[in-house]
TITORMAR-67531 format. One record per residue (C-alpha): x, y, z; residue number from 1; residue in one letter. Coordinates in pm, 1 decimal, padded with zeros to 6 digits. Example, Ala and Ser with C-alpha at 12.3 -4.5 7.8 and 13.67 -1.06 7.14 Angstrom:
01230.0_-00450.0_00780.0_1_A $
01367.0_-00106.0_00714.0_2_S $
This chain:
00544.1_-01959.2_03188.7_1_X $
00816.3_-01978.5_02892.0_2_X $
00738.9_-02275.5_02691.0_3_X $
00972.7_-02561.7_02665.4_4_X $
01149.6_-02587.8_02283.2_5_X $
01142.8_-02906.4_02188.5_6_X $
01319.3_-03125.6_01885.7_7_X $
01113.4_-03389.9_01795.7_8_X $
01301.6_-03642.4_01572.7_9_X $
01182.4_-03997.2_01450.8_10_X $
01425.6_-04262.4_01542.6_11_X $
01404.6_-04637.6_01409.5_12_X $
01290.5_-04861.0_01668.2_13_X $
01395.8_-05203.3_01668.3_14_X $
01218.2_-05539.6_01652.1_15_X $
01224.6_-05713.0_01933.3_16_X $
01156.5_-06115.4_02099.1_17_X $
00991.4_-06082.9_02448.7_18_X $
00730.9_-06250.1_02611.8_19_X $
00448.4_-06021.6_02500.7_20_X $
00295.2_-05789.2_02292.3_21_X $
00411.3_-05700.6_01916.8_22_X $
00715.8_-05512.0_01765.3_23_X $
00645.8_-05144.0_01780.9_24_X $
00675.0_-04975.4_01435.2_25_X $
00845.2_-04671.5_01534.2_26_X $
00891.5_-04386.7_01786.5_27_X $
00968.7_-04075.7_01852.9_28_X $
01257.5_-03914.8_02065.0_29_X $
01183.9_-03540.8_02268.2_30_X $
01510.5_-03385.1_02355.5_31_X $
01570.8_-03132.3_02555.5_32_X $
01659.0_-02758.3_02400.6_33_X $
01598.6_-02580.6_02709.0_34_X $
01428.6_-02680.4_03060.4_35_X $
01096.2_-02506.0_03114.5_36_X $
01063.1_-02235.5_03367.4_37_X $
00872.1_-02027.5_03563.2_38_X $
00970.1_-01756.6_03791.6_39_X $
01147.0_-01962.6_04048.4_40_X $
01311.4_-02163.1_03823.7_41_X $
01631.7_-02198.4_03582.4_42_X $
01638.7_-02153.8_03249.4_43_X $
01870.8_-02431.0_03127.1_44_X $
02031.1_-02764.4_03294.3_45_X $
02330.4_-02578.9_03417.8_46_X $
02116.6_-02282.9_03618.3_47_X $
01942.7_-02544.7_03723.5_48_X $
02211.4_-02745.7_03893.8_49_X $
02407.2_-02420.1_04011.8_50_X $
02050.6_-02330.3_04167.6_51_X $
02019.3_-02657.7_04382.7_52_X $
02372.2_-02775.2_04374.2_53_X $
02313.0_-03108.4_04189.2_54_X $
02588.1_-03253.5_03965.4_55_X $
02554.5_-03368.0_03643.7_56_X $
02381.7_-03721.0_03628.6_57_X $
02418.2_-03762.7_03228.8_58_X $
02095.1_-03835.2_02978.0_59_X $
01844.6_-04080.9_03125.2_60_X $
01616.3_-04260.1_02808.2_61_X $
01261.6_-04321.4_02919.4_62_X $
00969.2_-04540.9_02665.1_63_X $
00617.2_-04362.1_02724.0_64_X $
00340.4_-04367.2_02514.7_65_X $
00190.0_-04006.9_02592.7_66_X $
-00119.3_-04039.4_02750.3_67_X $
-00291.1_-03841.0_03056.5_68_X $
-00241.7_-04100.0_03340.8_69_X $
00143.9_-04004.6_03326.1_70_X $
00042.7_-03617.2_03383.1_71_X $
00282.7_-03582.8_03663.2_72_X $
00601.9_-03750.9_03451.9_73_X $
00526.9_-03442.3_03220.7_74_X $
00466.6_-03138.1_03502.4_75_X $
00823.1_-03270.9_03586.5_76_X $
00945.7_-03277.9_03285.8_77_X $
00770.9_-02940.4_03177.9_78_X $
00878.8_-02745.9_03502.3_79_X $
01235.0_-02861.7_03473.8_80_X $
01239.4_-03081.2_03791.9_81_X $
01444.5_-03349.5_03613.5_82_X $
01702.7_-03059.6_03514.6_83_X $
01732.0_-02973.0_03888.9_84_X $
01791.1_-03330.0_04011.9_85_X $
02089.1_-03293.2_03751.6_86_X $
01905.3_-03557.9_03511.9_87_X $
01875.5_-03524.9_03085.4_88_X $
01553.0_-03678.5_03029.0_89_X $
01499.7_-03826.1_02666.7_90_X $
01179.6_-03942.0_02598.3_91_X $
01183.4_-04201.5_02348.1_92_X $
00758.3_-04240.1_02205.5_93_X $
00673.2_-04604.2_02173.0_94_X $
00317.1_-04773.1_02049.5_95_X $
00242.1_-04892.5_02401.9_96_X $
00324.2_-05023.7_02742.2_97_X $
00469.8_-05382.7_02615.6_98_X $
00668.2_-05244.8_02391.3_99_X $
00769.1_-04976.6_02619.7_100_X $
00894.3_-05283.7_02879.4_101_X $
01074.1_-05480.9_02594.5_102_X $
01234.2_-05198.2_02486.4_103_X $
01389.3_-05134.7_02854.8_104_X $
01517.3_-05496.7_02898.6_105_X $
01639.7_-05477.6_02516.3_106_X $
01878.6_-05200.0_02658.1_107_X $
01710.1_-04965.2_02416.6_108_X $
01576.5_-04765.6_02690.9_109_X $
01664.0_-04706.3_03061.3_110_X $
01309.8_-04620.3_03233.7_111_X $
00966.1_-04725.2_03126.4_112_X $
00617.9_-04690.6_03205.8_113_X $
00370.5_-04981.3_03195.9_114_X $
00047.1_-05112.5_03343.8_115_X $
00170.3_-05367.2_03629.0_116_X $
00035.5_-05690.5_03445.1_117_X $
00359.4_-05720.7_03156.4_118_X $
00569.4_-05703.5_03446.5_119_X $
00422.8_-05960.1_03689.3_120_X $
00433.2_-06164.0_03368.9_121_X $
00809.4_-06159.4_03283.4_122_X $
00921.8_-06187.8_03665.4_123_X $
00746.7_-06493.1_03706.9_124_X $
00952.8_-06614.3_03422.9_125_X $
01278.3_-06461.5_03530.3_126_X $
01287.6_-06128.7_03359.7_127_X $
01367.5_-05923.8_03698.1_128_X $
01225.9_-05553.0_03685.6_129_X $
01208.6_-05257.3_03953.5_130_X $
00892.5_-05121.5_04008.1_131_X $
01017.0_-04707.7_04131.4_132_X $
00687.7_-04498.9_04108.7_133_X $
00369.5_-04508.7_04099.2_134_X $
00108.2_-04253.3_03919.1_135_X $
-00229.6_-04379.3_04024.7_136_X $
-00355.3_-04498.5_04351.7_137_X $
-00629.3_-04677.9_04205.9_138_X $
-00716.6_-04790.7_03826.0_139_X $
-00975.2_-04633.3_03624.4_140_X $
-01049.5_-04888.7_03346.1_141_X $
-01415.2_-04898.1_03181.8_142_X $
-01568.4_-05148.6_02911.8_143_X $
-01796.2_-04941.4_02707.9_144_X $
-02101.5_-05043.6_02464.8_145_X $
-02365.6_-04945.3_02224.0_146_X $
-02678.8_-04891.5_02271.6_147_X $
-02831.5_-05244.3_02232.7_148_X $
-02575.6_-05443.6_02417.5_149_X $
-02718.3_-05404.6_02798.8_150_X $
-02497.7_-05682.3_02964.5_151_X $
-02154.4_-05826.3_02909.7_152_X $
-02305.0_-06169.3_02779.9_153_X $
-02505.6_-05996.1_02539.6_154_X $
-02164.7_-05954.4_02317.5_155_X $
-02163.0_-06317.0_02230.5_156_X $
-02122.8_-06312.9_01851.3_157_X $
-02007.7_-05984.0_01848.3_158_X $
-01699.4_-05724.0_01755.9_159_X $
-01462.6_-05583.6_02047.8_160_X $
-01169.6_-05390.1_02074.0_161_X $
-00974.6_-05453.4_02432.8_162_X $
-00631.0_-05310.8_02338.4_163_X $
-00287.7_-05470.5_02255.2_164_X $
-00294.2_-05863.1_02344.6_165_X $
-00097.2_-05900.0_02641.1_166_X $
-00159.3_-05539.7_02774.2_167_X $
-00314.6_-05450.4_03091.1_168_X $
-00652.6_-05304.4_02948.3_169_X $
-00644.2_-05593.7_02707.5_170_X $
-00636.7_-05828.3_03040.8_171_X $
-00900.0_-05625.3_03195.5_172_X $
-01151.5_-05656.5_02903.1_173_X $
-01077.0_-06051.7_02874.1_174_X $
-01142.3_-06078.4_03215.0_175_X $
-01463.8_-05911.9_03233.4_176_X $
-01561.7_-06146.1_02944.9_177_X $
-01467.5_-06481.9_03053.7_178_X $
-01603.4_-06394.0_03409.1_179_X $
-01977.8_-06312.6_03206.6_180_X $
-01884.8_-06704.6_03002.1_181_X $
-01785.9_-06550.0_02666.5_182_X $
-01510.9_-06749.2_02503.0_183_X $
-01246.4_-06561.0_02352.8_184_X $
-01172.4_-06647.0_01992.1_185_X $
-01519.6_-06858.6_01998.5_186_X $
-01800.8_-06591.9_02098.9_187_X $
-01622.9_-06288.7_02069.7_188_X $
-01426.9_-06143.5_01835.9_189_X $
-01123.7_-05905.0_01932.6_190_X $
-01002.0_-05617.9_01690.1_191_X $
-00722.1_-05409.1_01703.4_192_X $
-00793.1_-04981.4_01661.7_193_X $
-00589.2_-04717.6_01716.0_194_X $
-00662.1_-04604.0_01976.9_195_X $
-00745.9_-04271.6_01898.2_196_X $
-01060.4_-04412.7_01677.7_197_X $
-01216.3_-04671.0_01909.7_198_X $
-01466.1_-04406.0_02019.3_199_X $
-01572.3_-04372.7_01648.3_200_X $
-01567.0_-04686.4_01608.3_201_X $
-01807.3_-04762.4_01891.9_202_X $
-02022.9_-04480.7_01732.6_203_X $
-02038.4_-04627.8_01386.8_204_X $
-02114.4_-04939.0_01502.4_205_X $
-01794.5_-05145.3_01399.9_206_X $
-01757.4_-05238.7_01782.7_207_X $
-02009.5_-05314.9_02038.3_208_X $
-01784.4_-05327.1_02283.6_209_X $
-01430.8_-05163.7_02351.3_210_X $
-01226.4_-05064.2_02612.2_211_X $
-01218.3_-04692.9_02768.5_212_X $
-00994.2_-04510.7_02923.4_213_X $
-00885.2_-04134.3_03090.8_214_X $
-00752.4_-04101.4_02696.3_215_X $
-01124.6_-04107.2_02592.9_216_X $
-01368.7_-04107.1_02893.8_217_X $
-01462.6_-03771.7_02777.5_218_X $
-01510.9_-03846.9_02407.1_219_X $
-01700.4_-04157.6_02486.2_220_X $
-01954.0_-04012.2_02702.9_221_X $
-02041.2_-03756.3_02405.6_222_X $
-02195.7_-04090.2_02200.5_223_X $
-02562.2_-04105.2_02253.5_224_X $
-02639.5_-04427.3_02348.3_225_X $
-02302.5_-04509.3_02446.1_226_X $
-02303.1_-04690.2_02806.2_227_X $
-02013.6_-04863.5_03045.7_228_X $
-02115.2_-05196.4_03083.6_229_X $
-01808.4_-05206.7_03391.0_230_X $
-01652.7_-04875.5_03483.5_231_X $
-01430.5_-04916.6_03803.0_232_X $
-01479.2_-04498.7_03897.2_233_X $
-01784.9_-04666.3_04067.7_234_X $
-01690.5_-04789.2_04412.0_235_X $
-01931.9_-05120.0_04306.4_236_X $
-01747.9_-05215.5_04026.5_237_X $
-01398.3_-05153.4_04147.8_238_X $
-01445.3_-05344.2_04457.6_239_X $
-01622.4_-05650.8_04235.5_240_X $
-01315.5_-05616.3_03988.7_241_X $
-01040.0_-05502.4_04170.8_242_X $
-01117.9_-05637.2_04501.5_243_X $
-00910.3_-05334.6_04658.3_244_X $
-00909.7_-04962.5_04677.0_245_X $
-00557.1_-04942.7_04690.6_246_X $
-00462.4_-05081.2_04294.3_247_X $
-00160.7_-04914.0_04193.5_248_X $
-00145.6_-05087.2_03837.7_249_X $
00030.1_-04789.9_03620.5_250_X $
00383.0_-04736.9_03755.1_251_X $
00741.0_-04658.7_03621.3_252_X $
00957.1_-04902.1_03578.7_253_X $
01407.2_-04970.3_03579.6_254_X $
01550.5_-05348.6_03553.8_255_X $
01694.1_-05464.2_03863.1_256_X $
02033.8_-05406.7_03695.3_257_X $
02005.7_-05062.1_03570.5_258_X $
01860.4_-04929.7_03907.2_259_X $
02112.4_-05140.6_04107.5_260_X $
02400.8_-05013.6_03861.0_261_X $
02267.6_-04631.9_03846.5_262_X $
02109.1_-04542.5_04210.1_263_X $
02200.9_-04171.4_04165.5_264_X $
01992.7_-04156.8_03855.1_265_X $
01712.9_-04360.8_03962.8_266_X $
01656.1_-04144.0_04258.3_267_X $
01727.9_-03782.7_04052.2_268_X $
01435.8_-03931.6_03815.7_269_X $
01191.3_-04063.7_04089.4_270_X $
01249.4_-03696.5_04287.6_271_X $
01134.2_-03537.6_03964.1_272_X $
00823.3_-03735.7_03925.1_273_X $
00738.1_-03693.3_04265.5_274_X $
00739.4_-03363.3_04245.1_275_X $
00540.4_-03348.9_03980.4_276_X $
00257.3_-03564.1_04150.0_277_X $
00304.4_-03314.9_04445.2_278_X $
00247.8_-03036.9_04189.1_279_X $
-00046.4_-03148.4_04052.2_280_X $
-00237.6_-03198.9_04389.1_281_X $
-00141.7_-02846.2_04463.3_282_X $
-00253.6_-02692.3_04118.3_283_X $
-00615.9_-02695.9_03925.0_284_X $
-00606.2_-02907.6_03621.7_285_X $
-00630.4_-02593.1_03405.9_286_X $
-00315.1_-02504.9_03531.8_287_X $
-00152.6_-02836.9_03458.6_288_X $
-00292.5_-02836.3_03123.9_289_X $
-00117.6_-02517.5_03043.2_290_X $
00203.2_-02661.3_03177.1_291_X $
00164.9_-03024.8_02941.4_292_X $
-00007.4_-02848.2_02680.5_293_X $
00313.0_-02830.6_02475.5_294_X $
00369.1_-03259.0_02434.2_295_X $
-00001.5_-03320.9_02344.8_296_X $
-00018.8_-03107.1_02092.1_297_X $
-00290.2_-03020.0_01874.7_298_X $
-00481.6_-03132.6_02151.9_299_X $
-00659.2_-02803.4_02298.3_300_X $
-00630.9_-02682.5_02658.8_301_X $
-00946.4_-02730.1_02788.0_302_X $
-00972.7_-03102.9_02640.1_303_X $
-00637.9_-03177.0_02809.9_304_X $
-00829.3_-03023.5_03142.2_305_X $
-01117.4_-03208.0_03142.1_306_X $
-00928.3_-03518.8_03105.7_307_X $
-00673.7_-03434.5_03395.6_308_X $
-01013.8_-03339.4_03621.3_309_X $
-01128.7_-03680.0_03501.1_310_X $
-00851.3_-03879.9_03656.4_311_X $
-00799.1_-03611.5_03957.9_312_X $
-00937.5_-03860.3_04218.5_313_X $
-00716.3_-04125.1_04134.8_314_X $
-00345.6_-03960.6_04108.4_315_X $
-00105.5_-04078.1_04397.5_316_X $
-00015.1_-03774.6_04629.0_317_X $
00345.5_-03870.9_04668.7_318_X $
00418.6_-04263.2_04435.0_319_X $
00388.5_-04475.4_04720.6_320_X $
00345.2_-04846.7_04628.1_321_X $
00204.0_-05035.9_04951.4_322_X $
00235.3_-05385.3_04968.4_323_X $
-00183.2_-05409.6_05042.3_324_X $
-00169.8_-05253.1_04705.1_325_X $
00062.6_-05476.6_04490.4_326_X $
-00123.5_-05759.2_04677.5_327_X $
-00429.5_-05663.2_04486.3_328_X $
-00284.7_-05618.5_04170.6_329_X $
-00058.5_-05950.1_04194.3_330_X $
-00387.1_-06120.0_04311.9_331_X $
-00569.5_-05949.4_04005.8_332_X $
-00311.2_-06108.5_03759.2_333_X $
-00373.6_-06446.7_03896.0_334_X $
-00728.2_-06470.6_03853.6_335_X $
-00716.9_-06310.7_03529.3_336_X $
-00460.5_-06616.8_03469.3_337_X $
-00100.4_-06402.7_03394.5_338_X $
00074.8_-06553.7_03697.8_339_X $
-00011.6_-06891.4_03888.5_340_X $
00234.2_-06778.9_04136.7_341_X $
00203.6_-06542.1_04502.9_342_X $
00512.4_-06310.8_04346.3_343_X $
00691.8_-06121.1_04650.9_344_X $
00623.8_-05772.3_04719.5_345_X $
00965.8_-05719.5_04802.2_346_X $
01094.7_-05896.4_04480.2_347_X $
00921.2_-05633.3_04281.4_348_X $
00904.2_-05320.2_04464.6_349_X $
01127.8_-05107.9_04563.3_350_X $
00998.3_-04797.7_04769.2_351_X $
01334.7_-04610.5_04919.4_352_X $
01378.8_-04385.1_04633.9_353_X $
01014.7_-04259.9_04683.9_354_X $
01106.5_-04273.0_05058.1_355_X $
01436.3_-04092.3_05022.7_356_X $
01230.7_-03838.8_04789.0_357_X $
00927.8_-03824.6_05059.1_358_X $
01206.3_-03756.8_05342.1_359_X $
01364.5_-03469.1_05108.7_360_X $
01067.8_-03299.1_05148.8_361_X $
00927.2_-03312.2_04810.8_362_X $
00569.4_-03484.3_04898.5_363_X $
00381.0_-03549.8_05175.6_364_X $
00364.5_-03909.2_05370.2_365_X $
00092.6_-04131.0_05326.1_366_X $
């Protein structure tokens, strides 16, 4: 398969009020220098619209935070779906999903994706947002520790990392502390990492306890001694944390006004990323390493695999939000204490471009 070029440029990204999370310090913007092919498809944006007879729907901006649950954003992007649905996709690289969703209602971005929580948060309080897409079916969140910590109220006095205040994982974490009496602030201290060193952090013994992820499932269970105190891959824990096993907590996300104002584009984008999640349950994960290999660079091949294989049970087949799904992860944000309201599934969801994509033929039904 030809490879992709791509420009990478940094871009300044601006401070912003919202309800959570902090300002991002930066980003980075991937243009497009040529859509990737293989052997049935175009070369650039134009072959690719003469091909399937799509006009041109203009750039489309979307915040993302490159990491391996939004593997089928990338096959799309890689393969040159969003070129064939007559879209310009512009990836603009933010810290993390907050920033990701301030950045969208700032007008800074059109698309974002995000963990469900940030979301449930600002619609309560009026902030109106779409929910298009989801990637996962199910969420695969774990709370790791050392050696000598064997249960979660063992970690009174202790050192965590759980992730960006206000995020999802940093919700989860929280949760699975105050539910085992740990006071936040009182018994437990929270740290922030980067997140690419919370696994050597655990190792060294500057955290007992931290949040893991399909970003580091794999490094994590190389530390000797290393153990998941929760780990919702296990049917046990999932249905004692989750209470579902439909949770379809990482999705991709418009504001009400941008989908409402731009339905052609919303659906050219949502076509793309369904067709990537129908790729990916049609290919090995060695094969969609080779394809995303290129935007998670230096990262090797085989690293990018395993971590694709990791997560292979809980991709979505075709984006499908049900509402027995949302239920779960609404009811999920009110016992974790986000919302103290029954939000609408209707209010927040809006399945008829994954319906219109499903009916087009590019994914099976449910």
């Amino acid at each position: 398969m030809m490879k992709r070029l791509l420009t990478f440029s940094c871009v300044a990204v601006l401070c912003l009020t919202a309800i959570t999370g902090c300002s991002p310090k930066g980003g980075t913007t991937v243009t497009t220098a040529a859509a990737a092919s293989t052997q049935e498809q175009a070369k650039t944006p134009e072959e690719a619209q003469a091909r399937t007879g799509k006009k041109d729907l203009g750039k489309l901006v979307v915040a993302e935070f490159r990491g391996m649950t939004w593997a089928p954003m990338y096959i799309a992007y890689q393969n040159g779906y969003f070129e064939e649905e007559g879209l310009e996709v512009e990836f603009l690289r933010i810290d993390d999903g907050p920033n990701c969703f301030k950045g969208m209602h700032a007008g800074q971005n059109d698309i974002c994706i995000l963990s469900q929580e940030v979301a449930l948060k600002a619609e309560e309080q009026g902030q109106h947002s779409t929910a298009l897409v989801t990637m996962l079916d199910t969420r695969y969140y774990s709370f790791a520790a050392t050696a000598e910590i064997q249960s979660v109220a063992e970690l009174k006095g202790k050192t965590v990392f759980a992730s960006t205040p206000g995020s999802a994982p940093y919700t989860f974490c929280v949760a699975v502390m105050e539910e085992a009496g740990l006071e936040i602030g009182k018994d437990v201290t929270l740290v922030n990492l980067n997140k690419g060193a919370v696994v050597a952090a655990l190792e060294k013994g500057e955290v007992q306890a931290a949040f893991i992820n399909a970003d580091n499932f794999k490094e994590a269970d190389n530390v000797e001694g290393l153990h998941y105190l929760v780990d919702t891959r296990k049917a046990e824990d999932a249905a004692k944390y989750l209470k579902s096993d439909e949770f379809p907590a990482e999705v991709i996300y418009a504001t009400k006004k941008f989908a409402d104002e731009n339905p052609e584009k919303v659906q050219a984008f949502v076509d793309g990323v369904v067709r990537g999640l129908d790729w990916l349950q049609k290919h090995t994960s060695e094969e969609a390493a080779d394809v995303i290999a290129e935007l998670f660079s230096p990262m090797e091949k085989n690293v990018i695999a395993e971590k694709i294989e990791i997560m292979r049970g809980a991709f979505s087949k075709n984006g499908y939000i049900s509402e027995t799904g949302e239920n779960a992860v609404v009811d999920f944000a009110k016992r974790s204490g986000i919302i103290s309201t029954d939000l609408k599934y209707e209010d927040m969801v809006d399945m008829t471009y994954v319906e219109n994509a499903i009916a087009a033929g590019y994914a099976p039904e449910n």
